[in-house]
Each structure stands twice: as structure tokens, then as C-alpha cells.
C-alpha positions as CSV (number, residue, x, y, z in Angstrom):
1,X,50.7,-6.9,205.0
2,X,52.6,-4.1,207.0
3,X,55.7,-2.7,206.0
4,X,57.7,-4.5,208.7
5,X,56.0,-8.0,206.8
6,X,57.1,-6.9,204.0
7,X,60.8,-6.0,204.9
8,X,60.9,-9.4,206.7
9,X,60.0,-10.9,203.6
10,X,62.4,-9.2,201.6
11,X,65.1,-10.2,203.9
12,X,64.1,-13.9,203.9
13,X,66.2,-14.9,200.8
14,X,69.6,-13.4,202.0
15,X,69.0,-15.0,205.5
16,X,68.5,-18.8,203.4
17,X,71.2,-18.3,201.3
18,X,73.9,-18.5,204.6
19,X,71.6,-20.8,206.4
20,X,73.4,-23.4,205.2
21,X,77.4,-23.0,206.2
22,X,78.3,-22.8,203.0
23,X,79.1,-19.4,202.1
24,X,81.6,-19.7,205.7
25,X,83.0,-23.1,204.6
26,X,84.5,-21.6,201.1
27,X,85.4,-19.0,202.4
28,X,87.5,-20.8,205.5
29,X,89.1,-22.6,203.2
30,X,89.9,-19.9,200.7
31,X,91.8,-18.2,204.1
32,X,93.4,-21.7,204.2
33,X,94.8,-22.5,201.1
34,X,96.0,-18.6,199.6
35,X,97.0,-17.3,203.0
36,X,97.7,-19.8,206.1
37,X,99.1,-22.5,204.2
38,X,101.2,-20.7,201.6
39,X,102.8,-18.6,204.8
40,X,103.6,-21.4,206.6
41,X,105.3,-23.4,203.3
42,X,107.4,-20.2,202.4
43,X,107.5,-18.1,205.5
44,X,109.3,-14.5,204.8
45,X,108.2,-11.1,203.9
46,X,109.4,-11.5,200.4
47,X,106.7,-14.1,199.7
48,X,103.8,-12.0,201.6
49,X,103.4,-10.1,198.2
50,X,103.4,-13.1,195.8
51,X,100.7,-14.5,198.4
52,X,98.2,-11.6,198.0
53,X,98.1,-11.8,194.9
54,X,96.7,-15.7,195.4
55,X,94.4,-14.2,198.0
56,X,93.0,-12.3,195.0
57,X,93.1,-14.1,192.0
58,X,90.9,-16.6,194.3
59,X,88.5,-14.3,194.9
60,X,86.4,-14.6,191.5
61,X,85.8,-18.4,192.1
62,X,84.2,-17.9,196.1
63,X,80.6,-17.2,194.5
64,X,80.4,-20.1,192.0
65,X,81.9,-22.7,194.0
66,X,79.6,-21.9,196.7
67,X,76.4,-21.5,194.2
68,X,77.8,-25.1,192.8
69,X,77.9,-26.3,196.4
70,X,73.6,-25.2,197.1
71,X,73.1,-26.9,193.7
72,X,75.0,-30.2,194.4
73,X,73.7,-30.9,198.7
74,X,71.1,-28.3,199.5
75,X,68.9,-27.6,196.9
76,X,67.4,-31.2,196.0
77,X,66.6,-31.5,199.4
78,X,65.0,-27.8,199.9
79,X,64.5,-27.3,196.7
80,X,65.0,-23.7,194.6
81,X,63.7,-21.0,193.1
82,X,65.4,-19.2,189.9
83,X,64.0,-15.2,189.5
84,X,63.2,-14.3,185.9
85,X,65.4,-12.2,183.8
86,X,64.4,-8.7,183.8
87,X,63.6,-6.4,180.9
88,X,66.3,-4.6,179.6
89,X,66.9,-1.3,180.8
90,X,69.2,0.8,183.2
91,X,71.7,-1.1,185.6
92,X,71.1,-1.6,189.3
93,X,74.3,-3.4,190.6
94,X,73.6,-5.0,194.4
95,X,76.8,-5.4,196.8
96,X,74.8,-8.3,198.3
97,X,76.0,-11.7,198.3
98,X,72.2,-13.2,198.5
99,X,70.2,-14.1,196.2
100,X,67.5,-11.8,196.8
101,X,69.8,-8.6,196.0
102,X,68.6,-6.5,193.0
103,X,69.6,-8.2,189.9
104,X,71.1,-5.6,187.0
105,X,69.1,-4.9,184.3
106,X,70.0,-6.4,180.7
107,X,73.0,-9.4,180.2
108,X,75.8,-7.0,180.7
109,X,75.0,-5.3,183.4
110,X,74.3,-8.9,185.3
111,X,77.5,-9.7,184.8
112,X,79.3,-6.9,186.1
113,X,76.5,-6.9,189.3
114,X,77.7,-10.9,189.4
115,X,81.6,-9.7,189.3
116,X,81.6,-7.3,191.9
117,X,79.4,-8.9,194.3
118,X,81.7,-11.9,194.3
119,X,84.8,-10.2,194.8
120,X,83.6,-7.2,197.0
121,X,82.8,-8.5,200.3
122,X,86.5,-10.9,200.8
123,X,88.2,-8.0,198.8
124,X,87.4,-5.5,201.6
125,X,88.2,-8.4,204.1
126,X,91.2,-8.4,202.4
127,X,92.1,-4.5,201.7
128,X,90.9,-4.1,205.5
129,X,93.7,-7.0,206.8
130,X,96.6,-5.2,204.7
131,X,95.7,-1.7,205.9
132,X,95.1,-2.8,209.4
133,X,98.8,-4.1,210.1
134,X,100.4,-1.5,207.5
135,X,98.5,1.8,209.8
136,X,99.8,-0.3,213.2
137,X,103.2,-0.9,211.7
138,X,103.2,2.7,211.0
139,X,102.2,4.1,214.5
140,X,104.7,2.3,215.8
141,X,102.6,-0.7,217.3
142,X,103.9,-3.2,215.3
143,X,102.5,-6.2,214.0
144,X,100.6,-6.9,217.6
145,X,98.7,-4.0,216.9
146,X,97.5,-5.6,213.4
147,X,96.6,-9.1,214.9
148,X,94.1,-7.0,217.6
149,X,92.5,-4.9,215.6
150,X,91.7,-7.4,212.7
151,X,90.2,-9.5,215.5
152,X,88.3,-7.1,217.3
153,X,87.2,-5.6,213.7
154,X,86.2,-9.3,212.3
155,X,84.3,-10.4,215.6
156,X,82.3,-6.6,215.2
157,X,81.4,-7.1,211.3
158,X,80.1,-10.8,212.5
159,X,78.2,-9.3,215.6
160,X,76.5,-6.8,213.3
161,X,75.8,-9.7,210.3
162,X,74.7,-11.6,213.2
163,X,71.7,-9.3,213.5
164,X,70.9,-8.5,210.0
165,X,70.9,-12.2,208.3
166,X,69.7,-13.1,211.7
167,X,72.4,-16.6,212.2
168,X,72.6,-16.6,215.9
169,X,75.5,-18.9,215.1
170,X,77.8,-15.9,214.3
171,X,77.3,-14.4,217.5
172,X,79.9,-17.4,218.9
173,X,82.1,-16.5,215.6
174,X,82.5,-13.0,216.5
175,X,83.5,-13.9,219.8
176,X,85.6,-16.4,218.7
177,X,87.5,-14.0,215.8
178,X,88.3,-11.2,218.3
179,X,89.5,-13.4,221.2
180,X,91.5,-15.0,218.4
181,X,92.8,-11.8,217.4
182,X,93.9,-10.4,220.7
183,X,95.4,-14.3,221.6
184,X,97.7,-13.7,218.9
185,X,98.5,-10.7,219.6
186,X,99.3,-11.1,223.4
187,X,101.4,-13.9,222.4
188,X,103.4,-12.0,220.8
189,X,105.0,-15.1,218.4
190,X,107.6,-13.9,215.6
191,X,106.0,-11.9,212.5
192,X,107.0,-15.4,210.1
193,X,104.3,-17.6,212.3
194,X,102.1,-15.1,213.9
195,X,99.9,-14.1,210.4
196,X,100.0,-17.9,209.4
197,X,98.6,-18.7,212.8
198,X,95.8,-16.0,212.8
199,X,94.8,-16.6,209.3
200,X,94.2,-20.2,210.2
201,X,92.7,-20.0,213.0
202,X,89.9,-17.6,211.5
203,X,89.7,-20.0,208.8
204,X,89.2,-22.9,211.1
205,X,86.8,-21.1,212.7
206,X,84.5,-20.5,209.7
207,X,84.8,-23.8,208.8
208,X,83.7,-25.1,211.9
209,X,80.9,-22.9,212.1
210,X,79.9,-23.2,208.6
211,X,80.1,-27.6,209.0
212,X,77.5,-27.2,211.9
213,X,75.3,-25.0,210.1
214,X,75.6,-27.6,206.8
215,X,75.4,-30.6,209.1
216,X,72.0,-29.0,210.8
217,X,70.4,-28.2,207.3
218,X,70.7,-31.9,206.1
219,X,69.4,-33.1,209.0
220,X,66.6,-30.9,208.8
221,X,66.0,-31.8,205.3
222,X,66.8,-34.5,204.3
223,X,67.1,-35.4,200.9
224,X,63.9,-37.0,199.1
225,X,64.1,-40.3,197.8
226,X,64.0,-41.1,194.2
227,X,60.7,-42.0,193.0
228,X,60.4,-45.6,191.8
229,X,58.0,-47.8,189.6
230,X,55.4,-49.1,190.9
């Protein structure tokens, strides 16, 4: 087996684990419920803080809900494998959300690898969002500025996961995210429904994505049926 086999291999696990929609579903409707909704409740700036801080707190339960999801529709019907704890010994923490990513070495250091892989990914998402409109608010583009380039930055981080988890599907989804972006910010709609609107529209989108991608894996396999007595 080549080294090209072998990377392919390698790589296999990561591209399963978002075969499914999943990972996009909880995650559209993590934008929903801390961000879009919440904004459009109690629109104002002096609830955007109070907000974040939902955003956030949310972040540690993305990971297991979504690894209770595989366990509850996808893995009785493709079934699952669970990797053996290593030996103890020095930690190797893995940004990857997959389950092929480097597990750390010994019970502690497998929970801080589990911690920051759940919270690392939507936390930049996050950080980015804030620092994009807060640099364009700054240079004197206002929040226009903010709405394009968290599009155009969303739609290029999809193009580029696109290639390297290999889901075609996220090619329409960064399409979708940067048109989205630049929509809103053409339209030029008052700051209290403009970041309400964005944020659920790119969670709308990821759920709609993600459904197709769940709806295609239970077709594909569907779930065995329960053995019975003869």
C-alpha cells in the first residue's frame, strides 16, 4: 500500500463522521437558538453581550449531542467502531472534530483533547464573527462591511472543507454562505434585524444541507430489522 493509500485511509474516518448531516444540523440549530432567535426576541445592542455569552456556554454540548445523535439513527444501521484506550503516556491533543483524530494519551489528557476539540472549531466561528464586524466598524465600513466579509470568509472555510472531508455537498453551502453574506449586506436592513437575519439564514442553511445529507444516509442504510424466533 502506497503512501497516498494510506493517507486516503487515514482520512476515511473524518470524511464518515460528517457523511451524515449531523455535525451541520447541531450546529444550525445551535446558530438558531443562542444567536438568531434570542436577537430577534430582544433586539438591541445591550442584549448582543448577554447573547454571546449563550453562543458560548452552548458550545461544550455541540460534540455530545451530535455523538448522541450517530448513536441513536446512524450507527445501528452502519454500525460502529470504538478505538481502544491507549497506554498511558505523554499527551497528543487533536483540533479535529472526527473520530479518527489522535486521541491523548492517559484519562486526563482525553479529556482535555475531548474539551477543546468541541469547543474549538464554533469558538473560532464565533471569535472570527465578533472580530469581523468589530475591524469593519472600526475602518469605518460599518456593519455592511461585517455581514460581507463573514459570508465570503464562511463560503471560503466551506469550499476549502469541501475538498479535504471530500462532501461535495458543501461546495453549494459555501456558495450559499457568501451570497448570503453579501445579500445582507447589500440590503443594507437596520443593525437590530440585519445580524438576526444573517445568523438565520446561515443556520437554515446548514440545516438544510445537513437534513439532505441525514435523509440520504438512511436511505442508503437502512436500519436492520430485529432478529426474531424462529
Amino acid at each position: 500500500m502506497g503512501r497516498k493509500e494510506v493517507d486516503r485511509a487515514l482520512d476515511r474516518p473524518a470524511e464518515y463522521f460528517f457523511e451524515d448531516g449531523l455535525w451541520e444540523i447541531v450546529v444550525g440549530l445551535w446558530l438558531g437558538s443562542t444567536l438568531a432567535l434570542p436577537l430577534w426576541a430582544a433586539p438591541g445592542p445591550k442584549w448582543e453581550s448577554h447573547i454571546y455569552f449563550a453562543l458560548f456556554g452552548a458550545l461544550a454540548l455541540l460534540r455530545p449531542v451530535v455523538l448522541a445523535a450517530k448513536d441513536r439513527w446512524i450507527h445501528p444501521r452502519t454500525g460502529h467502531v470504538t478505538y481502544p484506550e491507549p497506554e498511558a503516556g505523554s499527551t497528543v491533543i487533536s483540533l479535529d472534530l472526527g473520530p479518527s483524530a489522535p486521541t491523548a494519551h492517559g484519562p486526563g489528557g482525553q479529556r482535555r483533547a475531548a474539551y477543546v476539540r468541541s469547543i474549538l472549531i464554533p469558538g473560532a466561528f464565533t471569535l472570527g464573527v465578533v472580530g469581523a464586524f468589530a475591524a469593519s466598524r472600526r475602518l469605518g465600513f460599518g456593519d455592511a462591511g461585517g455581514h460581507a466579509v463573514v459570508g465570503l470568509g464562511l463560503g471560503t472555510a466551506f469550499l476549502v472543507a469541501a475538498r479535504h472531508f471530500r462532501q461535495r455537498r458543501w461546495i453549494g453551502v459555501a456558495v450559499a454562505l457568501a451570497l448570503l453574506g453579501v445579500a445582507v449586506a447589500l440590503g443594507a436592513p437596520n443593525r437590530e434585524t440585519a445580524l438576526p437575519t444573517h445568523a438565520a439564514g446561515v443556520a437554515f442553511t446548514l440545516v438544510a444541507s445537513g437534513t439532505w445529507a441525514l435523509c440520504r444516509t438512511v436511505r442508503r442504510a437502512p436500519r436492520p430489522e430485529a432478529e426474531t424466533d424462529a
